[in-house]
C-alpha positions, 0 to 999 in steps of 0.5 A: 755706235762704234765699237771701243776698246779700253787700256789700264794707264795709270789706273784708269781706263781709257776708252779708244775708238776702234775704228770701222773695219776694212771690209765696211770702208771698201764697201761704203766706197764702192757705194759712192762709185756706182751712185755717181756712175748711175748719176753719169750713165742714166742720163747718157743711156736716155739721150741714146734711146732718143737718139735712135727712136728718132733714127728710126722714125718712132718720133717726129724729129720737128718736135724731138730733134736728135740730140745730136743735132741739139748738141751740134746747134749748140756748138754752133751757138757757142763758137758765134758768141750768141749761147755766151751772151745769153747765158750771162745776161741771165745769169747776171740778173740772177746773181742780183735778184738772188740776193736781193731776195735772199738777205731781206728773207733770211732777215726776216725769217730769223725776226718771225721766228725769235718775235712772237709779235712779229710772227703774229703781225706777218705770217698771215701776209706772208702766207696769204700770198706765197700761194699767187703764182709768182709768174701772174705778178709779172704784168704788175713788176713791168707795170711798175719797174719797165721793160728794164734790167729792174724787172726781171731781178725783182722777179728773181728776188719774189721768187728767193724770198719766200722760199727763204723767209718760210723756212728759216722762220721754221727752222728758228721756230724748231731750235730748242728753248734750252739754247736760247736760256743758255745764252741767255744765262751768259749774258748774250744780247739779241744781236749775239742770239741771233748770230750765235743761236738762230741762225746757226741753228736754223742753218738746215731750213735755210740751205733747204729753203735758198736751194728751192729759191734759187731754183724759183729765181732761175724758172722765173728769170725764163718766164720774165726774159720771154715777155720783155727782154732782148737777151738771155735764155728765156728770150733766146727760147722764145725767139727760136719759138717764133722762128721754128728753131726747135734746136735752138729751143732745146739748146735754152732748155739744156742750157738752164737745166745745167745751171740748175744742177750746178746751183743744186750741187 
């Protein structure tokens, strides 16, 4: 808690905030400094030691390509238009099946966790296959939807679901009873319980559970453009595996990790 000063005006006393000292501001800011210079600078330290333990032979270049040679390829890919192509074929699916996945979960998630009936009647499905591993599923989804554009989002959309269904049900689940008679005792109907209370209150689980979705959705998105795609990362890894171009494997693998420490920012 910090530390308050107080002043007599008109007789009352009136409290002020003192604010942190100087020394503590500097601190914290220096702090900040050096988190994202190590944030910058391990990755950089990592790619050098690469770098030269190929250099001198103390790893097979045909499977750990020096990174320079990766970053090269990837110009390459980059001034032919084909990293392009990919990168937005993979990322338009995701972009749907994210919100394909992501509404009906949130919906859903805020219906288990204010309706005990609800709860009682779904939870035991929704639990009992969240554990099938969602990539065994993509047989069946090209059974039914094709080898087309359909597919491969409704595999991003499994992935968003549940994830976002399973913590935002626990984040309503865990919103104190008091706020729900407050609202209650003002009058509020279930629609204005559910945009007021918990939702808002729930907001921690459901950000926690759309970050994990989406990094499912993208790991899912790879594993579907391997098997029926002819674009996209996932095809783009796997061709360049038929082909023995392992630059080009790592360039697909960079390429993901990117996105997927954009979508975590």
């Amino acid at each position: 808690m910090p530390p308050v000063s107080t002043s007599a005006e008109d007789g009352n006393a009136v409290a002020e905030p003192t604010p942190a000292p100087p020394a503590r501001r500097v601190r914290r800011s220096g702090s900040r400094r050096r988190d994202r210079l190590l944030a910058v600078a391990t990755p950089l330290v990592l790619l050098l030691i690469w770098e030269v333990l190929v250099r001198v032979g103390a790893v097979d270049a045909r499977f750990f390509p020096a990174p320079s040679s990766i970053f090269q390829r990837m110009i390459e890919s980059i001034s032919t238009g084909e990293l392009w192509s990919h990168t937005w074929a993979s990322l338009r699916r995701l972009f749907f099946g994210f919100w394909l996945g992501l509404v009906p979960g949130l919906l859903l998630g805020v219906v288990m966790g204010l309706s005990r009936g609800v709860r009682a009647a779904l939870s035991p499905l929704v639990s009992g296959t969240y554990p099938i591993p969602k990539s065994a599923l993509l047989p069946l989804i090209l059974l039914v939807f094709g080898l087309g554009e359909t597919s491969k989002i409704v595999m991003v959309a499994i992935g968003v679901f549940y994830p976002v269904v399973l913590n935002t049900t626990a984040g309503v689940l865990q919103i104190q009873p008091i706020y729900y008679d407050v609202a209650k005792n003002f009058g509020a109907g279930r629609l204005q319980v559910f945009r007021s209370v918990a939702v808002p209150g729930a907001m921690p689980n459901i950000m926690t559970g759309i970050e994990l979705g989406a990094g499912l959705g993208l790991i899912l998105i790879a594993i579907a453009e391997m098997v029926g795609a002819q674009s996209g990362l996932g095809f783009m890894i796997w061709n360049a595996w038929q082909l023995y171009s392992v630059e080009t494997m790592y360039v697909g693998l960079l390429v993901i990790a990117l996105i997927g420490y954009a979508m975590s920012l």
